[in-house]
C-alpha positions in Angstrom: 131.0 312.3 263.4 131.6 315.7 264.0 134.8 317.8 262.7 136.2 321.0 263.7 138.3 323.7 262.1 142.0 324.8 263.5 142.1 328.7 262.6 146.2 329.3 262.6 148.0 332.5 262.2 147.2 336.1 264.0 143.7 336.2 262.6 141.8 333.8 264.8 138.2 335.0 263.6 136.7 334.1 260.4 135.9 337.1 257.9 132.6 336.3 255.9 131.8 338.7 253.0 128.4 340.4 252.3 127.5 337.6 250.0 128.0 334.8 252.3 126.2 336.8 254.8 123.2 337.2 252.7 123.6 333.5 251.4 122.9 332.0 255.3 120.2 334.6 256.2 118.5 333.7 253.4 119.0 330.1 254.2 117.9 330.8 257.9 115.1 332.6 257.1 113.6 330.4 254.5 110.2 329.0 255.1 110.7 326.0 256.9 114.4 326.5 258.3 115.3 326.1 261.5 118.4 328.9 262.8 120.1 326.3 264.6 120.2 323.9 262.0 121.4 326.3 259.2 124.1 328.0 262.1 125.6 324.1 262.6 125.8 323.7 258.6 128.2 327.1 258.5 129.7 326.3 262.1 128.8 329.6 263.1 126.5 330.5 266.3 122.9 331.3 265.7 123.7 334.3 267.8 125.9 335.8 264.9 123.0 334.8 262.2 120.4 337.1 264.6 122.8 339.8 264.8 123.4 339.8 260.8 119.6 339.9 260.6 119.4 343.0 263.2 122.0 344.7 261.0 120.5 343.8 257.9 117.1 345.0 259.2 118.4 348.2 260.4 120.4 348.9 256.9 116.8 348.1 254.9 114.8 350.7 257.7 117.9 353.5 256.8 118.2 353.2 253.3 114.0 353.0 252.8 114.0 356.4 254.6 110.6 355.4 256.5 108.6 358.2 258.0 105.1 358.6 259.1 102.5 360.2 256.6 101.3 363.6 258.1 97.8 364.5 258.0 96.9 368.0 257.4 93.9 369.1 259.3 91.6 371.8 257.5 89.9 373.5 261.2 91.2 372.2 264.1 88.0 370.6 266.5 85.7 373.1 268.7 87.6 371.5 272.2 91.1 372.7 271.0 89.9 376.8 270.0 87.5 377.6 273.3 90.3 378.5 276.7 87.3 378.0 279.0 
C-alpha cells in the first residue's frame, strides 16, 4: 500500500538540507543500489538524485582546483625550427 504526503501552506516544495542530500547520494550510489529504488524510499524523483550528483560533482572538480600537468620541453624537435 502506497501513501502520499499533502504539502500545505505557501511552500509547496520540500527543502532538504546538505546532510540529507549527502545521506541519499550516498545511499544511491552505494555498491549494489539501485537509484530508483533509493528515489521511492525518500519520495523524491531519481531525476533530482542525478542532479544533486551533477552538482556535487561539479563542487568536488572546483574546490580540487584540477589542472593539467605541463611539460617543459628542453629543444623543441628538428620539424618545428627548419621554415622550409
Amino acid at each position: 500500500m502506497s501513501h502520499s504526503s499533502l504539502i500545505t501552506g505557501p511552500e509547496r516544495r520540500r527543502r532538504w538540507r546538505d546532510d540529507e542530500k549527502h545521506a541519499i547520494l550516498m545511499a544511491a550510489f552505494s555498491p549494489g543500489a539501485i537509484v530508483v529504488e533509493v528515489a521511492r524510499q525518500y519520495e523524491i524523483s531519481t531525476s533530482l538524485i542525478y542532479k544533486w550528483r551533477s552538482e556535487a560533482m561539479a563542487m568536488a572538480a572546483q574546490t580540487t582546483g584540477e589542472f593539467v600537468p605541463a611539460v617543459i620541453v628542453e629543444d623543441p624537435p628538428d620539424s618545428l625550427t627548419r621554415w622550409s
